[in-house]
DOZA-682387 format. One line per field, with one value per atom (N, C-alpha, C, O): y, x, z; residue in three letters; residue number from 0; atom name. Coordinates in steps of 0.05 Angstrom, whole numbers, plus 5000, padded with zeros to 4 digits. Layout:
REM DOZA-682387
yy	(Y	...)
xx	(X	...)
zz	(Z	...)
residu	(ala	...)
num	(NUM	...)
atome	(CA	...)
//
This chain:
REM DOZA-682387
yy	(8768	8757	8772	8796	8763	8764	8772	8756	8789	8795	8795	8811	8777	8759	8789	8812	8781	8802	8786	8764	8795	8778	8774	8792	8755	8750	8783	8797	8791	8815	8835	8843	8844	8862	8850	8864	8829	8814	8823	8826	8828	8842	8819	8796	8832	8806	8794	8813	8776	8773	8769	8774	8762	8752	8714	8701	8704	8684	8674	8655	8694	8698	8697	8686	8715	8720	8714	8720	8701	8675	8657	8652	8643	8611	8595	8603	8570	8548	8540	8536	8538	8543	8513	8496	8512	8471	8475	8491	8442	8434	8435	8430	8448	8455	8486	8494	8497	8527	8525	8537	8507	8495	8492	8504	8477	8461	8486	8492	8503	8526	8534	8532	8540	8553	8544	8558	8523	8510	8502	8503	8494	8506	8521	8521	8551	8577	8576	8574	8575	8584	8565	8576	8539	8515	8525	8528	8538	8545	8573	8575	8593	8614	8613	8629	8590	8583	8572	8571	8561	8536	8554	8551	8569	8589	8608	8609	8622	8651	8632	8641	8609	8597	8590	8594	8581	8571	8595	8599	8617	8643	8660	8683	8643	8657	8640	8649	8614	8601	8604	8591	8633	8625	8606	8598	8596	8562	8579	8566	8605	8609	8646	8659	8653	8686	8699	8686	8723	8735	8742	8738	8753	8744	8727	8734	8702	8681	8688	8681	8701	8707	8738	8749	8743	8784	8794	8782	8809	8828	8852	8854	8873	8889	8909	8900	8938	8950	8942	8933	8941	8934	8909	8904	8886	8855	8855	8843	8864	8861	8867	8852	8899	8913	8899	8903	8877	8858	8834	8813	8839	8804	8780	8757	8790	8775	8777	8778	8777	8772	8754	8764	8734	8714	8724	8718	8744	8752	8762	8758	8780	8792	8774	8784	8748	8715	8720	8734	8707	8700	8719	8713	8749	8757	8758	8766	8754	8753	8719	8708	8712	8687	8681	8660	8719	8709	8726	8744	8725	8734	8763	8755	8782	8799	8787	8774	8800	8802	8821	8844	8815	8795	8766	8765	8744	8723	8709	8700	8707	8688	8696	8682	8727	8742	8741	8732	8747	8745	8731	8740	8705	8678	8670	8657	8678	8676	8703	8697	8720	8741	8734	8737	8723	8714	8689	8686	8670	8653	8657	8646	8673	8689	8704	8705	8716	8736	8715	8719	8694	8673	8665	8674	8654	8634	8656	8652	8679	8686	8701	8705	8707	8709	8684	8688	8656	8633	8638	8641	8639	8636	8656	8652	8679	8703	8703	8704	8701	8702	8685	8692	8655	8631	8634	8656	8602	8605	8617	8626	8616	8628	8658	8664	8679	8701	8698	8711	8681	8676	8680	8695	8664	8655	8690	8707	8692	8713	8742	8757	8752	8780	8771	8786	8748	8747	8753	8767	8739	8740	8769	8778	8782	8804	8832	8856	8825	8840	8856	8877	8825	8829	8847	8872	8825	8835	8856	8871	8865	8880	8910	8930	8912	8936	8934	8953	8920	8907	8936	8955	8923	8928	8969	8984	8971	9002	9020	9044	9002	9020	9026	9046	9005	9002	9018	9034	9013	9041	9070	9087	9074	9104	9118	9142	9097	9097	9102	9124	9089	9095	9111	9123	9128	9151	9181	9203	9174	9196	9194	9215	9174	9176	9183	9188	9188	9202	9230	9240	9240	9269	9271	9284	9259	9259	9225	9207	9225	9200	9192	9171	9207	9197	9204	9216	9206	9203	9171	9155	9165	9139	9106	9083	9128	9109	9084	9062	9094	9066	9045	9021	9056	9027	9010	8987	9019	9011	8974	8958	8971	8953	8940	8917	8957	8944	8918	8924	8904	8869	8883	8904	8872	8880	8850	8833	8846	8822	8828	8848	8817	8816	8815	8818	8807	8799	8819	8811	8850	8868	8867	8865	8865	8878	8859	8868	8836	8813	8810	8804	8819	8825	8849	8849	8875	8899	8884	8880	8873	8861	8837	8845	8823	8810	8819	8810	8845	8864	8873	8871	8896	8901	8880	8893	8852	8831	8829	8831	8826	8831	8854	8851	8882	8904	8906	8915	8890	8891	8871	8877	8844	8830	8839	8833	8860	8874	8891	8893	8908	8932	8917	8922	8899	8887	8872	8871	8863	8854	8869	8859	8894	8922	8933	8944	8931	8936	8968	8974	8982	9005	9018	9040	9007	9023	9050	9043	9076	9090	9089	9100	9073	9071	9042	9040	9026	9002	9005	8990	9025	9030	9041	9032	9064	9081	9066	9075	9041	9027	9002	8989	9003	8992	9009	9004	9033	9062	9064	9076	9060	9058	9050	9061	9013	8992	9003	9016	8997	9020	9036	9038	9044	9076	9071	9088	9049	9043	9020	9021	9006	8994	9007	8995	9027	9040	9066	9082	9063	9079	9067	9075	9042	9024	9009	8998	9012	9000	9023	9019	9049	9072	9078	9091	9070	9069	9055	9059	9033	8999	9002	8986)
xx	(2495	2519	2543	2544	2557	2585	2608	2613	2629	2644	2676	2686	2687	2713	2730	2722	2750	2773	2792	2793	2818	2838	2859	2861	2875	2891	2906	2908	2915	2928	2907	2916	2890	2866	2863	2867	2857	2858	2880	2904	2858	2880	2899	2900	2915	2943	2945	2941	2949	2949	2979	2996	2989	3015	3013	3033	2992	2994	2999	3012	2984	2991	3019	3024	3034	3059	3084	3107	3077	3099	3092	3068	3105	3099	3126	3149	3118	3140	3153	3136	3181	3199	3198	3193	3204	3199	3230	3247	3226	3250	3280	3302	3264	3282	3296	3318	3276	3286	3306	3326	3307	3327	3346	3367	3338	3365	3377	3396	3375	3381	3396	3420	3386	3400	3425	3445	3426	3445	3472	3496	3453	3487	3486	3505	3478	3486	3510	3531	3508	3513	3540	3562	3535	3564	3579	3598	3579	3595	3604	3628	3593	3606	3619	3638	3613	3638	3660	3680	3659	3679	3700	3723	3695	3708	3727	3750	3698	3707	3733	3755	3726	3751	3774	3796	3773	3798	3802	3822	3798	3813	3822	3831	3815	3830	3860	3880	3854	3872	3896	3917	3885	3907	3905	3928	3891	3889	3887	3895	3880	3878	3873	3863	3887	3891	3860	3840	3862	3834	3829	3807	3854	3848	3834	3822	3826	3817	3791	3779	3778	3743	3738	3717	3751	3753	3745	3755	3733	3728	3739	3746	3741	3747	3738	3735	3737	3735	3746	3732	3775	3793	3792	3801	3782	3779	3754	3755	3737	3704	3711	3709	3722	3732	3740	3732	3764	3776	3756	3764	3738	3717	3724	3724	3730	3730	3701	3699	3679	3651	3651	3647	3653	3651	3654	3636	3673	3674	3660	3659	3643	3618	3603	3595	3598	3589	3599	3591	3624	3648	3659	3676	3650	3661	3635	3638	3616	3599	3597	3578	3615	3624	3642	3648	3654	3668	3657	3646	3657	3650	3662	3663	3669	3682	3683	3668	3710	3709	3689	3683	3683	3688	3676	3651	3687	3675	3655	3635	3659	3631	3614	3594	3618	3594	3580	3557	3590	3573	3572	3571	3573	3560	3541	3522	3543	3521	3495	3476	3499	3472	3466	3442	3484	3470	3455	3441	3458	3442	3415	3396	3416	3391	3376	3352	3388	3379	3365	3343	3387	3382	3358	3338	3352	3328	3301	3281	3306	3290	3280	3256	3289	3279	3270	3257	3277	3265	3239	3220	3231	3204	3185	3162	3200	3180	3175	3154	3198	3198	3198	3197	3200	3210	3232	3243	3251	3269	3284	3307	3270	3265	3273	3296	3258	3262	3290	3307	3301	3334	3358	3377	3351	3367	3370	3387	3345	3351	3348	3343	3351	3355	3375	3384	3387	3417	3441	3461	3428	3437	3443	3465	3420	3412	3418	3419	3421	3422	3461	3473	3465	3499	3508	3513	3508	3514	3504	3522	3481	3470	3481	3484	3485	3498	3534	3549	3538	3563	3572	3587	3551	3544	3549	3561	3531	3514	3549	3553	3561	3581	3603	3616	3609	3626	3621	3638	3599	3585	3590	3600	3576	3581	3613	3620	3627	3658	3665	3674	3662	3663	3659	3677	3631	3635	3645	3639	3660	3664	3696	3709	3703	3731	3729	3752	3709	3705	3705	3705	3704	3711	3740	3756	3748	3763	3770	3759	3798	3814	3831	3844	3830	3851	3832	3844	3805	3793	3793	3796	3789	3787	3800	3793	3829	3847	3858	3865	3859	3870	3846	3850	3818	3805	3800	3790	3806	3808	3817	3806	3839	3847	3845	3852	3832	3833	3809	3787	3811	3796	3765	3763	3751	3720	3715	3718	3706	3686	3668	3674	3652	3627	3605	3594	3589	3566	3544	3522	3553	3529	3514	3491	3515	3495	3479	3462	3480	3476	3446	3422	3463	3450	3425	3404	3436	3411	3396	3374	3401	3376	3362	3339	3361	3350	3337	3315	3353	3334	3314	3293	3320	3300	3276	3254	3273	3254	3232	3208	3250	3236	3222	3197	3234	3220	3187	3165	3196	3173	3147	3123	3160	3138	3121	3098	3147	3129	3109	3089	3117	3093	3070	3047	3077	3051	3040	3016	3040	3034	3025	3010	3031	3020	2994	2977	2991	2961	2965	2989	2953	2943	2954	2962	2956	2962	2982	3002	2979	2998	3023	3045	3006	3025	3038	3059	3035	3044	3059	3078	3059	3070	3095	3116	3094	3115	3135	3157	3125	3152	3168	3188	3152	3167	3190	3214	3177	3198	3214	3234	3218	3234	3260	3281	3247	3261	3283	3302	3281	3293	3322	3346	3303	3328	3338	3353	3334	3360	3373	3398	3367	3374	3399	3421	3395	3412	3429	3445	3421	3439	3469	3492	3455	3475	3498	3520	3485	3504	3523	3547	3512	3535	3553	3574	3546	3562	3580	3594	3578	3604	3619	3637)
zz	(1443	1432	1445	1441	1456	1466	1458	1440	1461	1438	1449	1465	1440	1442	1450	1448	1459	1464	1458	1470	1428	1432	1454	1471	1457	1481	1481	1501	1456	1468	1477	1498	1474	1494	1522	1542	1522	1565	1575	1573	1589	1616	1624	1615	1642	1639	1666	1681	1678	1703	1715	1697	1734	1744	1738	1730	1743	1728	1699	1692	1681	1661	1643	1621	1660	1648	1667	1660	1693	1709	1706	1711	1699	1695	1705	1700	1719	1727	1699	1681	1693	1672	1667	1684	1638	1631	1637	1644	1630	1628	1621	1631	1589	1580	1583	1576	1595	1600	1615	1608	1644	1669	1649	1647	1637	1622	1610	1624	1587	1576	1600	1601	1614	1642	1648	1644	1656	1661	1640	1643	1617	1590	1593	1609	1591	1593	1606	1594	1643	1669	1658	1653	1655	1645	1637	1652	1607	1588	1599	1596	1611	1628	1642	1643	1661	1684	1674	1688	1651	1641	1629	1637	1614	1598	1624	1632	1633	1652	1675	1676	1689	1699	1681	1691	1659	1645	1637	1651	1623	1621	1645	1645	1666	1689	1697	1706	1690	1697	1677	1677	1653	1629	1618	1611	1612	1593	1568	1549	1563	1531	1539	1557	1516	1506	1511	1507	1520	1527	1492	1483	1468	1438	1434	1413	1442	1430	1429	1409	1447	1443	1451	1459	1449	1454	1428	1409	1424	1397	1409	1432	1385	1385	1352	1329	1360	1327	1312	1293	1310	1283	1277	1255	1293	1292	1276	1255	1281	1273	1241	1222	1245	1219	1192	1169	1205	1193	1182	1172	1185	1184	1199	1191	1230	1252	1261	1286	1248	1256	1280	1302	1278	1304	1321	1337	1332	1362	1370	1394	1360	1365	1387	1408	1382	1397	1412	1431	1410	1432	1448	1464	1444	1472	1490	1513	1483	1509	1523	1534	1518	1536	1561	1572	1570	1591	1604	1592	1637	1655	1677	1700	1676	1684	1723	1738	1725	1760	1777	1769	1791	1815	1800	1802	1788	1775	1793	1783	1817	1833	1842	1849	1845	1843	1813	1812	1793	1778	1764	1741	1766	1759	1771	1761	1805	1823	1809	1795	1813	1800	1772	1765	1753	1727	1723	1703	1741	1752	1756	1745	1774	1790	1770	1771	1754	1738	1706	1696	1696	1675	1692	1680	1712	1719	1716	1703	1731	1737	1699	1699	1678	1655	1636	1615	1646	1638	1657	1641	1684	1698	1683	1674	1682	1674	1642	1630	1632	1600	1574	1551	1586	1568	1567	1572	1556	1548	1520	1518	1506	1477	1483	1474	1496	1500	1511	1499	1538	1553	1521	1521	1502	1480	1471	1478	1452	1442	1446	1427	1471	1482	1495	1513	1492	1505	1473	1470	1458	1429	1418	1410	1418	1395	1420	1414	1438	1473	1462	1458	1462	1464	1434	1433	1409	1391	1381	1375	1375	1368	1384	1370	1415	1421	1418	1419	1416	1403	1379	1380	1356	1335	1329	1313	1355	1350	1377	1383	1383	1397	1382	1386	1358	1349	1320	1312	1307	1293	1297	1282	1332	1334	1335	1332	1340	1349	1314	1307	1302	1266	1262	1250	1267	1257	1275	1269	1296	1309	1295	1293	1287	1271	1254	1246	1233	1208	1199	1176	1224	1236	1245	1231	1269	1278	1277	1288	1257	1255	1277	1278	1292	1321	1336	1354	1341	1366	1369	1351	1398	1413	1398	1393	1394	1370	1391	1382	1422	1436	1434	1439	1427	1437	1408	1410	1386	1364	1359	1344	1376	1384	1408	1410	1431	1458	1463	1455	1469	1475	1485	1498	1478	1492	1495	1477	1525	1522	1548	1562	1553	1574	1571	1549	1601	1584	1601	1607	1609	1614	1600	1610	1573	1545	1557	1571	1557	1560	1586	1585	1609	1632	1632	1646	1606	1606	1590	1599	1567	1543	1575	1573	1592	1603	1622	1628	1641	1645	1642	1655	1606	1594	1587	1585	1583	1574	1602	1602	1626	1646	1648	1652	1644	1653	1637	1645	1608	1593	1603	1607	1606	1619	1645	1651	1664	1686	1683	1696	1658	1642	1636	1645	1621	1616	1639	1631	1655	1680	1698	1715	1698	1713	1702	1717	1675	1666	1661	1655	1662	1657	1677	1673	1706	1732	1723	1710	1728	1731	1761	1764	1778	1798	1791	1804	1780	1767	1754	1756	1732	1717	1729	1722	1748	1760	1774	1781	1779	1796	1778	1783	1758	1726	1725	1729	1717	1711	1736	1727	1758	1782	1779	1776	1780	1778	1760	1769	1733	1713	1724	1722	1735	1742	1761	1770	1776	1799	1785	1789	1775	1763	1742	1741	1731	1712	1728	1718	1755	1771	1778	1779	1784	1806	1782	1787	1757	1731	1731	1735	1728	1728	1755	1757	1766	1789	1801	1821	1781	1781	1757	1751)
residu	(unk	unk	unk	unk	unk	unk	unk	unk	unk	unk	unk	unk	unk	unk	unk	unk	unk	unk	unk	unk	unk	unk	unk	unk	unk	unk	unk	unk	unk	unk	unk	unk	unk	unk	unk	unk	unk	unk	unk	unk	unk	unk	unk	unk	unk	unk	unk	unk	unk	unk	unk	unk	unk	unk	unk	unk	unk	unk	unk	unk	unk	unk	unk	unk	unk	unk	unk	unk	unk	unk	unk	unk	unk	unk	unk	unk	unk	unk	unk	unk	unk	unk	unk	unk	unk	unk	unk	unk	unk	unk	unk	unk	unk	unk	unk	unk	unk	unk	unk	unk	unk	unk	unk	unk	unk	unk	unk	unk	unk	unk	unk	unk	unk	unk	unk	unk	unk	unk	unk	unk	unk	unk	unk	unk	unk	unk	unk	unk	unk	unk	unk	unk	unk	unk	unk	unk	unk	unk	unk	unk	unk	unk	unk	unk	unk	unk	unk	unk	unk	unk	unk	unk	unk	unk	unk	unk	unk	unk	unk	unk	unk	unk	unk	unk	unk	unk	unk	unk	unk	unk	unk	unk	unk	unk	unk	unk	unk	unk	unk	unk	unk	unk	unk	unk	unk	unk	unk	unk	unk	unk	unk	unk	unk	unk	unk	unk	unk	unk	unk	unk	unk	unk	unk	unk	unk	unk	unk	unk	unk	unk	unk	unk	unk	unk	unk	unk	unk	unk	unk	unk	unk	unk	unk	unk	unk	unk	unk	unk	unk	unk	unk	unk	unk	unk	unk	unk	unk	unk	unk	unk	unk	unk	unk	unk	unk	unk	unk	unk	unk	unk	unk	unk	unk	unk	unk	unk	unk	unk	unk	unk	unk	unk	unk	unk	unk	unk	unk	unk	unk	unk	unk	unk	unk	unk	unk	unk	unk	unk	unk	unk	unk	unk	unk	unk	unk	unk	unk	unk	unk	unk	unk	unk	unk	unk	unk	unk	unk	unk	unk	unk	unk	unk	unk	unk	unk	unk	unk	unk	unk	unk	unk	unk	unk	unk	unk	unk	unk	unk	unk	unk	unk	unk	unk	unk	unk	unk	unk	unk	unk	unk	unk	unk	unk	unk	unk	unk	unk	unk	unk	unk	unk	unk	unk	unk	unk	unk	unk	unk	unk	unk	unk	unk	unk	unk	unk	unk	unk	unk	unk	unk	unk	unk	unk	unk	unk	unk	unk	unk	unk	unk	unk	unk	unk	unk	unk	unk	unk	unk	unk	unk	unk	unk	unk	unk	unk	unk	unk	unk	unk	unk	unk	unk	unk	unk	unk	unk	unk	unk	unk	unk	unk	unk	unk	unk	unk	unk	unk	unk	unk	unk	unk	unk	unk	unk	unk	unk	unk	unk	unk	unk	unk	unk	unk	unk	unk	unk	unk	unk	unk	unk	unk	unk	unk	unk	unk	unk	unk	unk	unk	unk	unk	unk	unk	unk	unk	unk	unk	unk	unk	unk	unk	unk	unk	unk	unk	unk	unk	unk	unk	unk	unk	unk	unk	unk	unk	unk	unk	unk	unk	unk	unk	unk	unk	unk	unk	unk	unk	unk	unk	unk	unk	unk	unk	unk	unk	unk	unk	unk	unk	unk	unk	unk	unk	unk	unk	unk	unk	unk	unk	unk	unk	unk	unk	unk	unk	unk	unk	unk	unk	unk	unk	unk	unk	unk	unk	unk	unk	unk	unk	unk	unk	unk	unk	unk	unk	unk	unk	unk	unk	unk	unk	unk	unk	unk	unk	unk	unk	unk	unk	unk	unk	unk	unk	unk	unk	unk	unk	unk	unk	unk	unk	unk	unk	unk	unk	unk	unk	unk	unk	unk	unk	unk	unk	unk	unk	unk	unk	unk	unk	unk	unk	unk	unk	unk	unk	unk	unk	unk	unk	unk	unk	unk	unk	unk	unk	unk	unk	unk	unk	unk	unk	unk	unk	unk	unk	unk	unk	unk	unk	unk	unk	unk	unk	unk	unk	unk	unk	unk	unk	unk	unk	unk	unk	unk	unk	unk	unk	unk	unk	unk	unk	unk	unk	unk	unk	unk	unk	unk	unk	unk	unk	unk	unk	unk	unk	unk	unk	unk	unk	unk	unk	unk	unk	unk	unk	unk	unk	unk	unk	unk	unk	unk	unk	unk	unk	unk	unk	unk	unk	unk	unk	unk	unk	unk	unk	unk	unk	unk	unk	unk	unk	unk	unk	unk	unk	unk	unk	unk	unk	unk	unk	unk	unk	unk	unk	unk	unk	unk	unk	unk	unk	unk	unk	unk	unk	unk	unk	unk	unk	unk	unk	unk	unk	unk	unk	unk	unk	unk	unk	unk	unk	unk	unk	unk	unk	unk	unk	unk	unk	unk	unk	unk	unk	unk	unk	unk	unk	unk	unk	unk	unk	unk	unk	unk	unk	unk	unk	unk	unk	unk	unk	unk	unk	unk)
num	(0	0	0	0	1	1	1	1	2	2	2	2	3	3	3	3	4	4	4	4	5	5	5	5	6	6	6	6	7	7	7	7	8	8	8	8	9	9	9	9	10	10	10	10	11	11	11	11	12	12	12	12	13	13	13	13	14	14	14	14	15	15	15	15	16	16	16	16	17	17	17	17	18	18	18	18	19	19	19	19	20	20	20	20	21	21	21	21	22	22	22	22	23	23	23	23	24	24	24	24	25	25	25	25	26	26	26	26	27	27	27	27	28	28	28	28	29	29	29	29	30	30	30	30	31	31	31	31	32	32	32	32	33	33	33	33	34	34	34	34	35	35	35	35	36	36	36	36	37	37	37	37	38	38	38	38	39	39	39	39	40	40	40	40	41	41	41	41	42	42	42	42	43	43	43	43	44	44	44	44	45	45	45	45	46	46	46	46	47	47	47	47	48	48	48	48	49	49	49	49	50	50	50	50	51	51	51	51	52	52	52	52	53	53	53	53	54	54	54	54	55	55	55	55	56	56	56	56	57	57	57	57	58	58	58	58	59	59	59	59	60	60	60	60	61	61	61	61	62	62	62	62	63	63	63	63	64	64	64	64	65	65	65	65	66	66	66	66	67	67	67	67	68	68	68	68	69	69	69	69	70	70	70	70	71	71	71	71	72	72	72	72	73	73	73	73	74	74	74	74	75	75	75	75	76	76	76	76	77	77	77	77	78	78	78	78	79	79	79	79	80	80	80	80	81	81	81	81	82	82	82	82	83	83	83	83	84	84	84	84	85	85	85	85	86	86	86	86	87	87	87	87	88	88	88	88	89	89	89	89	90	90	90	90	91	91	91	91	92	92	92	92	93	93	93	93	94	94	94	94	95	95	95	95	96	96	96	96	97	97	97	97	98	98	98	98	99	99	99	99	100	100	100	100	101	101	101	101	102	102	102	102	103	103	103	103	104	104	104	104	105	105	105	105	106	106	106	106	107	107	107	107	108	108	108	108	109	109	109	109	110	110	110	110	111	111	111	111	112	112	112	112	113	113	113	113	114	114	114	114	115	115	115	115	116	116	116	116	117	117	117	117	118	118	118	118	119	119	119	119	120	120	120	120	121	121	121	121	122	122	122	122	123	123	123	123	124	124	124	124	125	125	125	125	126	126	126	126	127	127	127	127	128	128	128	128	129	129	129	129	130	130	130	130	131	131	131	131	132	132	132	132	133	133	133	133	134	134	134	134	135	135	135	135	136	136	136	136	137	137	137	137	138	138	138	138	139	139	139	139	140	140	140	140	141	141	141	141	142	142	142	142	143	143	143	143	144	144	144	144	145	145	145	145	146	146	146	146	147	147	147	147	148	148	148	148	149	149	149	149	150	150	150	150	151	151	151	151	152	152	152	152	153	153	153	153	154	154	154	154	155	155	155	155	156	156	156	156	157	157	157	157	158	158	158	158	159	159	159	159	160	160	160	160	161	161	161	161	162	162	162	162	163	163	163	163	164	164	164	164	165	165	165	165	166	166	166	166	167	167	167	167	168	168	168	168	169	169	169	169	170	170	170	170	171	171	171	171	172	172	172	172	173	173	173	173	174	174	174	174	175	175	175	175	176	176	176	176	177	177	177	177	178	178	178	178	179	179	179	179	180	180	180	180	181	181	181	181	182	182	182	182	183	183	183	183	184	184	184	184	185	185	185	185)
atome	(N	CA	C	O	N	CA	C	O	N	CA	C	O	N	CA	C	O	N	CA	C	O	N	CA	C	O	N	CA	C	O	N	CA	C	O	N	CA	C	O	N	CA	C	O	N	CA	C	O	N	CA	C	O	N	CA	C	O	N	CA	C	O	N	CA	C	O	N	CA	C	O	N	CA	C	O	N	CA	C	O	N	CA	C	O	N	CA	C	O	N	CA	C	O	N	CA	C	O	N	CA	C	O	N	CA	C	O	N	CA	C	O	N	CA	C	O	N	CA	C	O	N	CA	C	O	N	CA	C	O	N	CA	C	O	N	CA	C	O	N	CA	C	O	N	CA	C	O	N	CA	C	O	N	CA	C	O	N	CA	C	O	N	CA	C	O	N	CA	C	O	N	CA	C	O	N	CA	C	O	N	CA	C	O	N	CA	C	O	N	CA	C	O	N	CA	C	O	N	CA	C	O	N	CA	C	O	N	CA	C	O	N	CA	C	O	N	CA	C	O	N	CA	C	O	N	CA	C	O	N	CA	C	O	N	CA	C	O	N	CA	C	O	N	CA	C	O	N	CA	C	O	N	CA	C	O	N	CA	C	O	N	CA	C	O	N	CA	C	O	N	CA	C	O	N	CA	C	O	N	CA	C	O	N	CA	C	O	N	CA	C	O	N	CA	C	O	N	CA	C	O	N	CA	C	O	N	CA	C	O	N	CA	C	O	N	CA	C	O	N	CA	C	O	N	CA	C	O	N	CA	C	O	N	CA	C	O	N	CA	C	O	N	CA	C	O	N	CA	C	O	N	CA	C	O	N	CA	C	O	N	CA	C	O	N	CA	C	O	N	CA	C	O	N	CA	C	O	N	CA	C	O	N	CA	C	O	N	CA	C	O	N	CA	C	O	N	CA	C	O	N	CA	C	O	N	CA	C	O	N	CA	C	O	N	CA	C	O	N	CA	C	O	N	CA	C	O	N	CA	C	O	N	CA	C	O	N	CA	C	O	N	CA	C	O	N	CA	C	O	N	CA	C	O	N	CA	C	O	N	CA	C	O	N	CA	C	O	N	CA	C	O	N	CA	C	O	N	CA	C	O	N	CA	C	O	N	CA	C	O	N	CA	C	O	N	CA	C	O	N	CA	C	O	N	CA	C	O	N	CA	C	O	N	CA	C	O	N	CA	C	O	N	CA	C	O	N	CA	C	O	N	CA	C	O	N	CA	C	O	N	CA	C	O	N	CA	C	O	N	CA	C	O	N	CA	C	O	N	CA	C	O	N	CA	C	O	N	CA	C	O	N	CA	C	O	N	CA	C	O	N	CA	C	O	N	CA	C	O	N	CA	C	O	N	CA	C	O	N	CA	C	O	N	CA	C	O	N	CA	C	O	N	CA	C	O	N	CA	C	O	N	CA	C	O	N	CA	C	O	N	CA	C	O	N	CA	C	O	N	CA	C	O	N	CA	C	O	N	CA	C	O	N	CA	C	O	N	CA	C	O	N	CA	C	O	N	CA	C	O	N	CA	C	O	N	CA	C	O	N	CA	C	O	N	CA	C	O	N	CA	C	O	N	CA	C	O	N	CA	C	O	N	CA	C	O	N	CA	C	O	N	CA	C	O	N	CA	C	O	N	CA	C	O	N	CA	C	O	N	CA	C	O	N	CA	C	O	N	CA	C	O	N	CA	C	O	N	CA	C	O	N	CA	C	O	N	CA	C	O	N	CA	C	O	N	CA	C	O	N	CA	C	O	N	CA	C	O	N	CA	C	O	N	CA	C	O	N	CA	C	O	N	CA	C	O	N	CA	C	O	N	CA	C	O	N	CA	C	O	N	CA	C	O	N	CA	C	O	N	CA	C	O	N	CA	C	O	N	CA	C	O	N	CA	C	O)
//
């Protein structure tokens, strides 16, 4: 008698965990990429206040919740550069990851460090009430968080795709760190 291994014990293949993206993942993609460009150009052209979807501490503070959303809707400069790499980067986490995973490590990516910057910033004023009192008010929007949570989803699907390898593993951990070089360095 034979003894089953559940899907999480099998080993993992590259087939396994790349797959040709449905339809709707493309599609996901493409509202994404839409609504980025549509925005990130009309707030360039001034059609509307970088206020209108900017958060900030004292906004959030206020029960401006929503912006938390809305500022990871515009695109920082160089804008055609990075509409072009979030493209690249959006498709390539629909092939590897579903769209489902694209939604929400774009979701929980943004706000959630949103969340935990604007926290630690709280309590370093609790100590000190005039530490980092200009950003209290200054506009936050972008969509790095955005770009590391999709990152990170990749880096994970690569781990598990690497198996056990310690040299598999080590160019997981690589990727990583140039990866988080070249962010500190822009």
């Amino acid at each position: 008698m034979a003894i089953e291994t559940s899907p999480a014990h099998q080993p993992h293949t590259a087939a396994s965990l790349i797959s040709r993206p449905s339809a709707a993942g493309v599609l996901s993609v493409l509202l994404l990429v839409a609504t980025w460009t549509m925005l990130t150009v009309a707030h360039a052209e001034k059609l509307f206040p970088t206020s209108e979807v900017a958060a900030s501490p004292s906004r959030v503070r206020n029960g401006e919740v929503w912006l938390l959303v809305t500022s990871g809707l515009l695109v920082q400069r160089p804008i055609a550069l990075s509409l072009v790499s979030f493209v690249v980067l959006a498709l390539l986490v629909v092939i590897v990851c579903g769209p489902k995973v694209l939604w929400l490590s774009a979701i929980i990516g943004h706000v959630f460090s949103t969340v935990i910057a604007y926290g630690l910033l709280a309590a370093v004023r609790l100590a000190d009430h005039t530490a980092y009192a200009s950003l209290q008010h200054s506009p936050d929007y972008g969509v790095s968080a955005i770009a590391a949570a999709w990152l990170g989803a990749i880096a994970c699907s690569a781990w598990l795709l690497r198996g056990s390898s310690l040299r598999g593993k080590a160019a997981v951990v690589m990727s990583c760190a140039a990866v988080a070089l070249f962010a500190w360095m822009v």
